[in-house]
Structures are given as C-alpha cells and as structure tokens.
C-alpha positions, 0 to 999 in steps of 0.5 A: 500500500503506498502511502506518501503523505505519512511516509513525507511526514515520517520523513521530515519528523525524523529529521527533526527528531535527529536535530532534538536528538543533536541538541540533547548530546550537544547539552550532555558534552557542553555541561558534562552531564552523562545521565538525566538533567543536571539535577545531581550535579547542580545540588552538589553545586549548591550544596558546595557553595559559600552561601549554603555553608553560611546559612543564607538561604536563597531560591535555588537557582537553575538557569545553568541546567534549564537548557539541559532539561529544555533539550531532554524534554523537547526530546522526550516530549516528541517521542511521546505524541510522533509514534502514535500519530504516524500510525494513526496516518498511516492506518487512515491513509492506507484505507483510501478513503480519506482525501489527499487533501485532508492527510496534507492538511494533517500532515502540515498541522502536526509537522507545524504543532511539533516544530512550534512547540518546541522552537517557540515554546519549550526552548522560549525563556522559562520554557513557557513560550506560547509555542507550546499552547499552539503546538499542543493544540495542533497535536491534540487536534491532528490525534482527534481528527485522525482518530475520528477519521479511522474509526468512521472508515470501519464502521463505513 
C-alpha cells in the first residue's frame, strides 16, 4: 500500500527528531552531564557553595541546567505524541478513503504543532513560550481528527 503523505511526514519528523536528538548530546558534552538533567550535579553545586555553608538561604537557582532539561524534554516530549500519530496516518491513509487533501492538511498541522512547540515554546525563556499552547493544540487536534477519521472508515 503506498502511502506518501505519512511516509513525507515520517520523513521530515525524523529529521527533526535527529536535530532534538543533536541538541540533547550537544547539552550532555557542553555541561558534562552523562545521565538525566543536571539535577545531581547542580545540588552538589549548591550544596558546595559559600552561601549554603553560611546559612543564607536563597531560591535555588537553575538557569545553568534549564537548557539541559529544555533539550531532554523537547526530546522526550516528541517521542511521546510522533509514534502514535504516524500510525494513526498511516492506518487512515492506507484505507483510501480519506482525501489527499485532508492527510496534507494533517500532515502540515502536526509537522507545524511539533516544530512550534518546541522552537517557540519549550526552548522560549522559562520554557513557557506560547509555542507550546499552539503546538499542543495542533497535536491534540491532528490525534482527534485522525482518530475520528479511522474509526468512521470501519464502521463505513
């Protein structure tokens, strides 16, 4: 069954999710964080520091891991959704009932909500960029509508 519209989307998002892959070893080397976000090593920052042995207390602050666990969740968060809409596509698309028109409307939607999410809104200051509304919403709406889509064709 040939399936162009899911293959270009498998296609593209891969691609990102190498550049995800890319940014989180990137993080690794930069921070010389071998396992997780940097949680351990910035307690034993703190924990070392001349403030914490003075007792003055102050918010912890993060900022130098942030990026680390900006980069690990982009990363994480994108294996989360991708799988289960490329095989939603791929379960619609192979039916031949939906119009190339719609799986094209899908695929744009979800290539655009991944790419947003994380571009302008995990990455964003304190990872609350608006991006990462529009991209959920877009990720919502293309399961919703490729759900809908599949279970209408086996009932038709």
């Amino acid at each position: 069954m040939i399936v162009p519209v899911t293959t270009f989307t498998a296609s593209f998002l891969s691609l990102y999710y190498v550049l995800l892959s890319y940014r989180v070893i990137k993080k690794r080397v930069q921070l010389r964080i071998a396992l997780g976000d940097g949680t351990a090593e910035f307690l034993c920052e703190q924990l070392n520091s001349g403030d914490y042995k003075q007792g003055k207390v102050e918010p912890l602050k993060n900022e130098k891991y942030m990026s680390m666990l900006k980069a690990i969740r982009s990363h994480g968060n994108f294996n989360d959704y991708v799988p289960l809409i490329l095989v939603l596509m791929y379960l619609v698309e192979s039916q031949d009932h939906s119009s190339k028109l719609f799986m094209r409307f899908i695929s744009a939607l979800i290539i655009f909500g991944r790419v947003v999410h994380v571009e302008l809104g995990v990455r964003g200051k304190m990872a609350l960029g608006r991006g990462r509304v529009v991209g959920m919403i877009s990720t919502l709406t293309s399961i919703i509508l490729l759900s809908v889509t599949a279970m209408w064709h086996c009932l038709a």
